[in-house]
C-alpha positions in Angstrom: -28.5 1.4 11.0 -29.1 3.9 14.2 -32.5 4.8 15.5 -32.9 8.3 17.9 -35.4 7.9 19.6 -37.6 10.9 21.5 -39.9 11.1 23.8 -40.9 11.0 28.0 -41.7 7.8 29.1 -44.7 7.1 31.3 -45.8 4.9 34.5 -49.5 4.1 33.2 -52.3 2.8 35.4 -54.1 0.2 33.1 -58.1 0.4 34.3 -60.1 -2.0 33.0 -63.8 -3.4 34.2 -62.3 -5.8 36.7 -58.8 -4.9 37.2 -55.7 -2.5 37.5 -52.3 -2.4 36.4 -49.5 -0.4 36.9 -47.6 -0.5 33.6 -44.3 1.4 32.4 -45.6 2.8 29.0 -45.4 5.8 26.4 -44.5 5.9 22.9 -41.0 6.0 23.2 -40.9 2.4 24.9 -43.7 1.1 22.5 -41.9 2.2 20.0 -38.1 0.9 21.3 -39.4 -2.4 21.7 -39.3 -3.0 17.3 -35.8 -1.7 16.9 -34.7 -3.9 20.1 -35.8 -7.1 19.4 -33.8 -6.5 16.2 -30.6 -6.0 17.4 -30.4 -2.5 16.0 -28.5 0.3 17.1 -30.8 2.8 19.6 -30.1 5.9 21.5 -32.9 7.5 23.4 -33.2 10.8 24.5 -36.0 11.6 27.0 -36.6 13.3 30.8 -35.2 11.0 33.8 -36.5 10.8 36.8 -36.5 8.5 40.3 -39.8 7.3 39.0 -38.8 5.6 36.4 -35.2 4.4 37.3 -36.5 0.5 36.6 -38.1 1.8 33.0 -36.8 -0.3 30.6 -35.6 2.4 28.2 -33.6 4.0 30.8 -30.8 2.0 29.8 -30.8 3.8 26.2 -31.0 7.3 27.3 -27.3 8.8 26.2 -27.7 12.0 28.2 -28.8 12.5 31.7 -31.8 15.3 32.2 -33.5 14.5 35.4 -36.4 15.5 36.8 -38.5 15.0 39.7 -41.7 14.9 37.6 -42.8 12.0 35.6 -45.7 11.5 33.1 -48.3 9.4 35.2 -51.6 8.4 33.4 -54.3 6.7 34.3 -56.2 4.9 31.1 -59.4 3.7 31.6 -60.8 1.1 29.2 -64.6 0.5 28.5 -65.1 -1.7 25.7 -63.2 -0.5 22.4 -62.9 3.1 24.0 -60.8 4.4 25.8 -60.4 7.6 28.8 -56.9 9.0 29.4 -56.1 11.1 32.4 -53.2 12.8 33.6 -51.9 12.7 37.2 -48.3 14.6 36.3 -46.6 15.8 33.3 -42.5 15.7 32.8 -40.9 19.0 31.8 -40.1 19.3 27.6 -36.7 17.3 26.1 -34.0 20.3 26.3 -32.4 20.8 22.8 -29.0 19.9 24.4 -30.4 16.7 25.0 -29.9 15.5 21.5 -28.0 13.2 18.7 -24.5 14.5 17.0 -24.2 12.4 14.6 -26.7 11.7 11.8 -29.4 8.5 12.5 -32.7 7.3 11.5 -34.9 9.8 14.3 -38.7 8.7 15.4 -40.1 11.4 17.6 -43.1 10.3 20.1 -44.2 12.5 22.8 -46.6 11.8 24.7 -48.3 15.6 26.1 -45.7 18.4 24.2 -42.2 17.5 25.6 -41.3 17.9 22.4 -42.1 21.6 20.6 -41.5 22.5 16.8 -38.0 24.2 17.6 -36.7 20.9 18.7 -38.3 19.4 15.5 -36.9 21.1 13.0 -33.4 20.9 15.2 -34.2 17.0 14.4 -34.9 17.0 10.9 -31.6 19.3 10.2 -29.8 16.0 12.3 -31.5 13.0 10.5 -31.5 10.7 7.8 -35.3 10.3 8.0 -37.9 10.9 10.7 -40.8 9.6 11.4 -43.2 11.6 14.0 -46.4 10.1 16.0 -48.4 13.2 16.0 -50.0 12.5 19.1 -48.1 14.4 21.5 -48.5 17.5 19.3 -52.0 18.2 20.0 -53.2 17.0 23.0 -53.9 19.3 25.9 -55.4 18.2 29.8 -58.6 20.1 30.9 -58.8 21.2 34.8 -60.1 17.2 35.6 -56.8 16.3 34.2 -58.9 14.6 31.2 -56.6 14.7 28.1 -58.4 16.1 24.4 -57.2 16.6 20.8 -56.9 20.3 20.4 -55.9 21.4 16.6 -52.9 24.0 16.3 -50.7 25.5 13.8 -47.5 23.5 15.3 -49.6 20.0 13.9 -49.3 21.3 10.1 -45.6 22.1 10.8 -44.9 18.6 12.0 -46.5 17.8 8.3 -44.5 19.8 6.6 -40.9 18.2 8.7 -41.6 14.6 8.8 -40.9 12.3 6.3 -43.9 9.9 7.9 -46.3 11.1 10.3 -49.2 8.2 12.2 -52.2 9.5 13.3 -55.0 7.4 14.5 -58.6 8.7 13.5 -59.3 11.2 16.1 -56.1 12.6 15.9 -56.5 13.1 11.8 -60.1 14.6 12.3 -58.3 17.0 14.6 -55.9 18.1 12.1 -58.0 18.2 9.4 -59.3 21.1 11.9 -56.0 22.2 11.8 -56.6 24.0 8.6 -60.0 24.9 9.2 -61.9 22.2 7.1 -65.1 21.2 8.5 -65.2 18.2 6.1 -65.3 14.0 7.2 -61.7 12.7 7.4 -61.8 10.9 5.0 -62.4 14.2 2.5 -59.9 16.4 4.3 -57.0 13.8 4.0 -56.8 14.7 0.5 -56.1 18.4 1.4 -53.7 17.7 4.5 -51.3 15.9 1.8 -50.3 19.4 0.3 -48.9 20.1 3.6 -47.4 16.9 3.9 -43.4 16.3 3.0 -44.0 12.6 2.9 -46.5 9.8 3.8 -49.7 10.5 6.4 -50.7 6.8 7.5 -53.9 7.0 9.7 -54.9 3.6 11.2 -58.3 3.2 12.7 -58.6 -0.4 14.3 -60.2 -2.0 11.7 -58.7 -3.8 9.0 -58.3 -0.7 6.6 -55.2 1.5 7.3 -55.1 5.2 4.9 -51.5 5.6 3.3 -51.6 9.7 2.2 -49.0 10.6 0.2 -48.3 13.0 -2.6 -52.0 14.0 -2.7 -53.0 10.4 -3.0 -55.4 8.7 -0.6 -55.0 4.8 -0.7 -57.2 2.2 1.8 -55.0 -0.6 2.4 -57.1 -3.4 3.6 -54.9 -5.9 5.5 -55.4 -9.6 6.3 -56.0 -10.8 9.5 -56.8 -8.1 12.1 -56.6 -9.1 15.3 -59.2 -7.9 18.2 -56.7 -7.5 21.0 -57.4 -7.4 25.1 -54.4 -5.1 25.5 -54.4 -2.4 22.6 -52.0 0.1 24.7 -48.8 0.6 22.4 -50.1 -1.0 19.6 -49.9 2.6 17.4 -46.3 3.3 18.4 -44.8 -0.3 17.6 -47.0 0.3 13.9 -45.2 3.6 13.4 -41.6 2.1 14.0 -42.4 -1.4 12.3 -43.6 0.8 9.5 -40.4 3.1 9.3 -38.1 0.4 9.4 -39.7 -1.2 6.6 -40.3 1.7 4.9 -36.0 2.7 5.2 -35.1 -0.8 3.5 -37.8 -1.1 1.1 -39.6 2.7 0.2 -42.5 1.0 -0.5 -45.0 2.8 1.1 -47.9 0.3 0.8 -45.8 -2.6 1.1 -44.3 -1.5 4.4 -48.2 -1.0 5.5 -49.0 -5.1 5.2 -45.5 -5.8 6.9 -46.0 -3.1 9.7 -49.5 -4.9 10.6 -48.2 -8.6 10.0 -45.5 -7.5 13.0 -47.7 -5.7 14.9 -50.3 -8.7 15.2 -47.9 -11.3 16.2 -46.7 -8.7 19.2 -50.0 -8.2 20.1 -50.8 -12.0 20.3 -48.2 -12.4 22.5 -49.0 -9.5 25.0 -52.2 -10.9 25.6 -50.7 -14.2 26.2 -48.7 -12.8 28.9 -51.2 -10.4 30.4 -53.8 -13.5 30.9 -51.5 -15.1 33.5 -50.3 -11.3 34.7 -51.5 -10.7 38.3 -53.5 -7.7 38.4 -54.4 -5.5 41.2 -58.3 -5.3 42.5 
């Protein structure tokens, strides 16, 4: 079993109320990490640069685009929300710069490296994909603060993907997408007639939405974790879920075993970041 993997990786400045880190991050790394740790087969195609020579996915990328920009963000935590900022953007994934032969594919941009050309390039080349839609509609203001801004290009990532994650901000904004005005929850059941396959929108509670085939279904999950360090935590669902969703197409199923994995990473982060240094 071979994952693709796309997506720019990111040098993140963590801010919290009493310290900062400087963190190597975006969703192609969260997402790595799942596929990884199980031995499997990856290949990663994403923007180089000198920035990130010590990035740990570096290692995976099969074809060398460099660059001398990197995605740098700064994320500023204050409580349970969250600000994101943008300090320099990496240039878009080239569609040179991807897979020959046929593989499992999980696309997760971070801000538009990746347009809908090179998606449907992707699903013509895969077995399955699975898309974080994230990096489909955010945009940067003139402060450099990052906000959801709905677009024709998030439907079409509906219609290619065979499993899209959207937290619930990001499903609000493409519920906007096709001009409905209604709460999420509502529009969901609309957004699945332009969805090839399963729309899972997670919210940090314990109830994660599974759309699929014009079906909404709340699947409450058992023991939800309140973590220090949430960074990540959507990416490593996303890939935890497709896995599980490849070797078992059960679509709720692969929900309760996506979270069970998730938690126990998450656990363990925070266990590590306690005795982290941090900078003041």
């Amino acid at each position: 079993m071979k994952f693709c993997l796309y997506g720019n990786s990111t040098l993140d400045y963590i801010v919290t109320s009493n310290s900062t880190r400087i963190l190597h991050g975006g969703g192609v790394y969260y997402s790595a990490i799942p596929i990884t740790q199980r031995g499997l087969d990856l290949e990663v195609y994403t923007v180089l640069s000198p920035s990130l020579i010590n990035h740990p996915v570096v290692k995976y990328a099969v074809k060398s685009q460099y660059s001398t920009r990197t995605n740098i963000f700064i994320l500023e935590y204050t409580g349970s929300s969250r600000v994101l900022r943008v300090l320099e953007v990496a240039p878009p994934i080239y569609q040179w710069n991807t897979h020959s032969e046929l593989c499992y594919t999980i696309v997760n941009p971070v801000m538009g490296e990746v347009d809908i050309s090179l998606l449907k390039l992707l699903r013509a080349k895969s077995l399955l994909i699975a898309v974080d839609i994230q990096g489909f509609i955010r945009a940067v203001n003139s402060n450099g603060l990052v906000f959801l801004k709905s677009s024709s290009e998030a439907i079409s990532v509906l219609e290619l993907a065979d499993i899209v994650h959207a937290d619930t901000e990001e499903a609000t904004c493409l519920a906007r997408c096709i001009g409905d005005n209604l709460p999420v929850e509502r529009a969901l059941s609309k957004l699945s007639k332009y969805s090839r396959g399963v729309l899972l929108v997670t919210s940090g509670s314990n109830k994660i939405t599974v759309v699929h085939r014009g079906e909404v279904r709340i699947v409450e999950v058992e023991d939800k974790y309140r973590a220090v360090e949430k960074t990540g935590a959507g990416d490593y669902f996303l890939t935890e879920y497709f896995i599980n969703y490849i070797t078992s197409n059960d679509i709720v199923e692969s929900v309760h075993r996506a979270h069970k994995e998730v938690t126990k990473w998450l656990i363990i982060r925070d266990k590590v970041l306690h005795h982290a240094p941090t900078t003041q």
